[in-house]
LOFI-746291 format. One record per residue (C-alpha): x, y, z. Coordinates in steps of 0.02 Angstrom, whole numbers, plus 50000, padded with zeros to 5 digits. Layout:
LOFI-746291
XYZ ...
This chain:
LOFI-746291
479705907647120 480755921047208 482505920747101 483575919547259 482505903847289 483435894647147 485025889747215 484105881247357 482805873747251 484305867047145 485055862447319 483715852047384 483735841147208 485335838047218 485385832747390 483815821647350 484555814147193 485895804347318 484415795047408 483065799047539 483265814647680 482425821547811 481975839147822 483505842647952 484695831947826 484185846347682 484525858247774 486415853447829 486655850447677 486345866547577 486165874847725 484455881247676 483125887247804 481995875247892 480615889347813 481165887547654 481715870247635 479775867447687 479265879647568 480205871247422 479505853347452 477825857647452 478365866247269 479285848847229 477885838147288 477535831047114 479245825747103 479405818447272 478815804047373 478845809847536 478065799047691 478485796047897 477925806948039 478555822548119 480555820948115 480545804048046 479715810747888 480935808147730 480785814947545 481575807647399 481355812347220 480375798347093 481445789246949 480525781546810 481015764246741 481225763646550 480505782746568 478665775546607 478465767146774 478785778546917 477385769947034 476855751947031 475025746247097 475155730147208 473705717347233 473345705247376 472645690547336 471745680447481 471445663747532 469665663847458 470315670047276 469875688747309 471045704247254 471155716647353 472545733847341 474095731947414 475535743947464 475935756147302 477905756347260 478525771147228 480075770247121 481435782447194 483305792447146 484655785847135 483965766947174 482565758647310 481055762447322 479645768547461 478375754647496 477455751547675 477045734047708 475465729447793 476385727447990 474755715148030 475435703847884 477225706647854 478815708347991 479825723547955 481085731848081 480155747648163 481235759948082 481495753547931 479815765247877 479335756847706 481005766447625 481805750647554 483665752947474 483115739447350 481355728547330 480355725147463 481025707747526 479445699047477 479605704547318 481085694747308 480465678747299 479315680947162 480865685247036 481245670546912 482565659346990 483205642246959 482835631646838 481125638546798 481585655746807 483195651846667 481595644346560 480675660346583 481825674146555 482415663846396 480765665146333 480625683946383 482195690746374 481925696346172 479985706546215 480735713446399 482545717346318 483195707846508 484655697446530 484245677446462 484965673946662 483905679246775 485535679846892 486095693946805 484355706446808 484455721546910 483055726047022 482295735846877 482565720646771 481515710146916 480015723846930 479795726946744 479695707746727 478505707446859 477405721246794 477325712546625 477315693446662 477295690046866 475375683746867 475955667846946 477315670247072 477585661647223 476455669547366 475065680047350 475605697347290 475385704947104 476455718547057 475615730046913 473955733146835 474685724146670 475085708446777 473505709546884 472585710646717 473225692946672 472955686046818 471095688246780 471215681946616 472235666446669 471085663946810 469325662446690 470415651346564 471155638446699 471345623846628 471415607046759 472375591946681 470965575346751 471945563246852 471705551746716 472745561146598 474015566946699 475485555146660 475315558246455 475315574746507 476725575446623 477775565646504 477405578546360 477755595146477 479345587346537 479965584246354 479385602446317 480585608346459 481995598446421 481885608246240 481555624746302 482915621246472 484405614646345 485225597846384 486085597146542 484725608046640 484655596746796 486645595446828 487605604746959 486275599447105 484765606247030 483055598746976 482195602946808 480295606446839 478625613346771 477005619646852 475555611946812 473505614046874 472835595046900 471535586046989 471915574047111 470785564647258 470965575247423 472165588847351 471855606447457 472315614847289 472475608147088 474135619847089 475775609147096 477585610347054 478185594346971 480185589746970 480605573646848 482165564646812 483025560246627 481855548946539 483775540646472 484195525746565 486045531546632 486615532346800 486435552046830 484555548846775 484255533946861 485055545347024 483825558847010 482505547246998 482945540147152 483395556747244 481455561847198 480915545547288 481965552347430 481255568647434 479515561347438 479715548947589 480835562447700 479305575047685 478085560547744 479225558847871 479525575347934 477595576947932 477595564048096 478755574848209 477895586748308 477475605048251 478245599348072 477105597347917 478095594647722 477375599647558 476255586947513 476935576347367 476805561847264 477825550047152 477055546346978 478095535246866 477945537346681 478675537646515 480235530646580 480255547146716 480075547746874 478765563646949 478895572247103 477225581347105 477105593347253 475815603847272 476065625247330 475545626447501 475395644347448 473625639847355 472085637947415 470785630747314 470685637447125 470995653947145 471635656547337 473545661747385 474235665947546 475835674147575 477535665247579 479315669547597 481055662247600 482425663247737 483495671847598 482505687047556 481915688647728 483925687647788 484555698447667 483025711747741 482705709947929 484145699848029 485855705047921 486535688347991 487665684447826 487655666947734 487505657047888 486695641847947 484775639347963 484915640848154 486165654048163 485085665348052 483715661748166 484615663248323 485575679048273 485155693448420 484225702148242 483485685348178 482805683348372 481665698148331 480755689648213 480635669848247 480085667448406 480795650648505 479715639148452 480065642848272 481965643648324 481895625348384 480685618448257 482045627448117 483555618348219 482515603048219 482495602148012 484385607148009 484775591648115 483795581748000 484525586447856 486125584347920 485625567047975 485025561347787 486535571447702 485685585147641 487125597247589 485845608247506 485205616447644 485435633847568 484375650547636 483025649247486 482635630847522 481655634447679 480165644347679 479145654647793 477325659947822 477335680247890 476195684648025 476265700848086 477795703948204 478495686348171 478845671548053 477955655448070 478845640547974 477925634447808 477905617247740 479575608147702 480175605347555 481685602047443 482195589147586 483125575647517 485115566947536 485765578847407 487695572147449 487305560347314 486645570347173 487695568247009 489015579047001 488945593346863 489875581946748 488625567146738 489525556446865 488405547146999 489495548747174 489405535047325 490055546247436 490465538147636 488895544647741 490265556647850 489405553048039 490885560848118 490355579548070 488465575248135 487745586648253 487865584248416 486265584148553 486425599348654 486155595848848 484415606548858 483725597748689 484165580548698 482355573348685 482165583748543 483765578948467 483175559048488 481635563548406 482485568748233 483885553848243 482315542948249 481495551548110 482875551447998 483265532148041 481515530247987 481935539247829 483515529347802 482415512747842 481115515347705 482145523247549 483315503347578 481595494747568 480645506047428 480585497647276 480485513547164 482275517747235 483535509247117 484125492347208 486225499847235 485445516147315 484515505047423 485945495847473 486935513347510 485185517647613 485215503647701 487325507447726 486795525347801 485575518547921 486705507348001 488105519348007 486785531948081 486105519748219 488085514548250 488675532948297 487295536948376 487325521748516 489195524948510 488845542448558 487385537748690 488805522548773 489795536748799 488695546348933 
C-alpha cells in the first residue's frame, strides 16, 4: 500500500463505520478519488459487505456479535418439510444488517435493496414475545447472558437467541446453522401426545407453566399458553398453541375460561363470512381448566411451515403508517402498496367485527399475514374474542356497558358488506348467551350485548 494511500484508506473506514455508502457518498466525504476510493474497496473487501448495482451499489464494513458472528446462514423450510438456504445476513457497523429477501416470497419497497437499519421484518416475529417468550428468555437468559424480558433485548439480543434456540419460531425461516442443527434433531425426536391422552397432558403442561410463568402470568389482558404436538381426527397439522384459564374457581378464572369459549365460537364464525377463514380451534375442558387448542396455520403436516407475518413487523418495515388502526395501516398511500383492495376490505371487515363483539385488543401483532410476492394476503384469524371484559390486572372481573354509541358506522359504498359483519357478530353474540361452557352471568351479559347490538343497529337503519 502506497503511504499517501493511508489517510484515505483510514477515510473510507471511518466514513463506513457510521453506516452504509455509496461509492459517490465516500468520496464527498473524504474527498478521495472515484480511482482510488475503488481501489481501496477492493483492498477492504474482506471487511466489507458490499451489494446493489451500478450507482445503487453500497459498502458497509461487518461487526461481529459477541466477537464471533459476523454472518448468519438462513434456512427455508417448505410446505412439504424440506430445508432449503435462505438469504445470508450479514451483520454490519454501527447497527443493521444487509439481507435480500426472496422478492417472489416476501414484499419489500424497491429501494429498500436488502440494507435493513435493523432485522429483516420477518425476523421480527420469530423473537420471544408475550407470555411464552417471558417463559423462554427466563429459562435462557443465564446460558445467552440476555435480558429475563424479552422486551428489553436488543436486536443482537434477538439474533443470538435465534442462532442458539429459534428452531421453532413462528413461520418458516431458521436463522443459524446451530438452530438449523436442532431443528433436525427435534424433528427425528417429535413426540405426538394420542388424543386419548391429551387432557392429562394438557393439565400437567399448564401446571408446568404456571411454575415456570410465576403467579399472575395471565393478568393485564394476556393469556398464559404452551405449544404442544398432538393428534387429533382431521387436523391439517399435530402442531397447536393451547391458551388455558386458572384451574382456581374465582371470578378472574372463571372469566378467562369463558373469554376462551368466546374466542373459539367468534373464529367459527368469522370462518362463514366470505373470503374469511379463523385458526382452527377447539375447547377441551379438564382438570378444572378450560383449553383453547388452536392449531398454527403456519404447519403443514409433521414437518411443513409456510411463511407468516404480523401487521406489526410488516408496519414498522414497509408502510411507516405509525400505531394506527387495522384499516388505516392498510389504507395508508404506503400500506396501499402492499395490500391490495380486496385484502383492504376483508382487513376492514375483521376491524368492524371486532368492534362489534368489544374486542379492544385489536393491536398490530394480533393480525397476521401470509407474504406473496409484491403483496400481503390475510392469514387465519385469531386472538378474536370480547376482550372489554377480561379481568383487569388486579384480579377484578369487569361488566363493563357494551358502548354501541362508538360502533362503526356503514360507509355508503360498503353497506352490504357492513350488514354482513353486524349479522355475523349477532350470531356470535347469539351463541356465547346459549353455550353452556360460558359461565351462566356471562351469558346473561351475551345475551345483554346482542340485544343492545340488534337495538342500535335498527335504530340506525329507521334512520335512513
Amino acid at each position: 500500500m502506497r503511504p499517501r494511500d493511508v489517510p484515505a484508506r483510514e477515510g473510507i473506514r471511518a466514513t463506513l463505520r457510521l453506516g452504509p455508502k455509496t461509492n459517490r457518498d465516500l468520496e464527498r466525504a473524504t474527498l478521495v478519488s472515484a480511482a482510488t476510493t475503488k481501489r481501496i474497496l477492493q483492498e477492504l473487501q474482506a471487511e466489507i459487505v458490499s451489494a446493489g448495482q451500478t450507482r445503487q451499489r453500497k459498502h458497509a464494513l461487518r461487526r461481529q456479535v459477541r466477537g464471533t458472528m459476523s454472518t448468519l446462514e438462513t434456512f427455508v423450510i417448505g410446505e412439504d418439510g424440506r430445508p432449503a438456504r435462505g438469504p445470508d445476513v450479514q451483520l454490519v457497523q454501527p447497527s443493521g444488517c444487509y439481507a435480500l429477501l426472496d422478492p417472489a416470497v416476501w414484499p419489500q419497497d424497491a429501494a429498500q435493496g436488502g440494507w435493513w437499519d435493523g432485522l429483516p421484518y420477518p425476523l421480527y416475529d420469530m423473537r420471544p414475545q408475550g407470555y411464552l417468550g417471558r417463559v423462554l428468555a427466563q429459562e435462557f437468559a443465564p446460558t445467552l447472558a440476555v435480558p429475563t424480558s424479552p422486551e428489553d433485548w436488543s436486536d443482537d439480543d434477538v439474533l443470538w437467541f435465534l442462532a442458539h434456540h429459534g428452531a421453532d419460531t413462528p413461520g418458516n425461516l431458521i436463522v443459524g446453522e446451530r438452530a438449523m442443527q436442532l431443528w433436525t434433531r427435534e424433528r427425528s425426536e417429535l413426540r405426538v401426545i394420542p388424543d386419548r391422552a391429551v387432557k392429562r397432558e394438557y393439565v400437567e403442561r399448564a401446571q408446568t407453566s404456571h411454575r415456570q410463568a410465576g403467579a399472575g402470568s395471565s393478568a393485564g389482558g394476556e393469556y398464559p399458553k404452551f405449544t404442544a404436538a398432538r393428534s387429533a381426527a382431521r387436523s391439517l397439522t399435530p402442531y397447536v398453541i393451547v391458551k388455558f384459564s386458572g384451574g382456581e374457581n374465582t371470578g378472574p378464572a372463571r372469566r378467562w375460561a369463558d373469554l376462551l369459549v368466546c374466542e373459539h365460537l367468534a373464529g367459527e364464525v368469522i370462518s362463514t363470512l366470505d373470503g374469511h377463514s379463523a385458526a382452527r380451534s377447539r375447547i377441551i375442558e379438564a382438570g378444572g381448566r378450560t383449553f383453547l387448542e388452536s392449531e398454527r396455520f403456519d404447519r403443514h403436516g409433521e414437518h411443513g411451515r409456510s411463511a407468516v407475518v404480523s401487521l406489526s413487523a410488516v408496519e414498522g418495515a414497509l408502510s411507516g403508517a405509525g400505531p394506527l388502526a387495522w384499516p388505516a395501516v392498510v389504507g395508508s398511500p404506503a400500506g396501499k402498496q402492499f395490500f391490495p383492495a380486496r385484502v383492504r376490505e376483508r382487513v376492514e371487515e375483521l376491524w368492524w367485527f371486532g368492534r362489534f363483539i368489544a374486542n379492544t385488543d385489536m393491536h398490530h401483532a394480533n393480525l397476521g399475514l401470509r407474504p406473496r410476492g409484491t403483496l400481503f394476503e390475510l392469514a387465519p384469524v385469531y386472538d378474536m374474542l370480547p376482550m372489554r371484559y377480561a379481568p383487569l390486572r388486579g384480579g377484578d372481573v369487569r361488566n363493563p356497558e357494551f358502548a354501541v354509541h362508538d360502533l362503526p358506522m356503514p360507509p355508503r359504498d360498503a353497506q352490504l358488506r357492513w350488514a354482513a359483519v353486524l349479522g355475523a357478530a349477532l350470531t356470535f353474540w347469539d351463541e356465547a348467551s346459549r353455550d353452556s361452557r360460558i359461565s351462566e352471568p356471562f351469558r346473561r351479559a351475551c345475551a345483554a350485548n346482542g340485544i343492545a347490538l340488534l337495538r342500535w343497529s335498527e335504530t340506525w337503519a329507521g334512520a335512513q
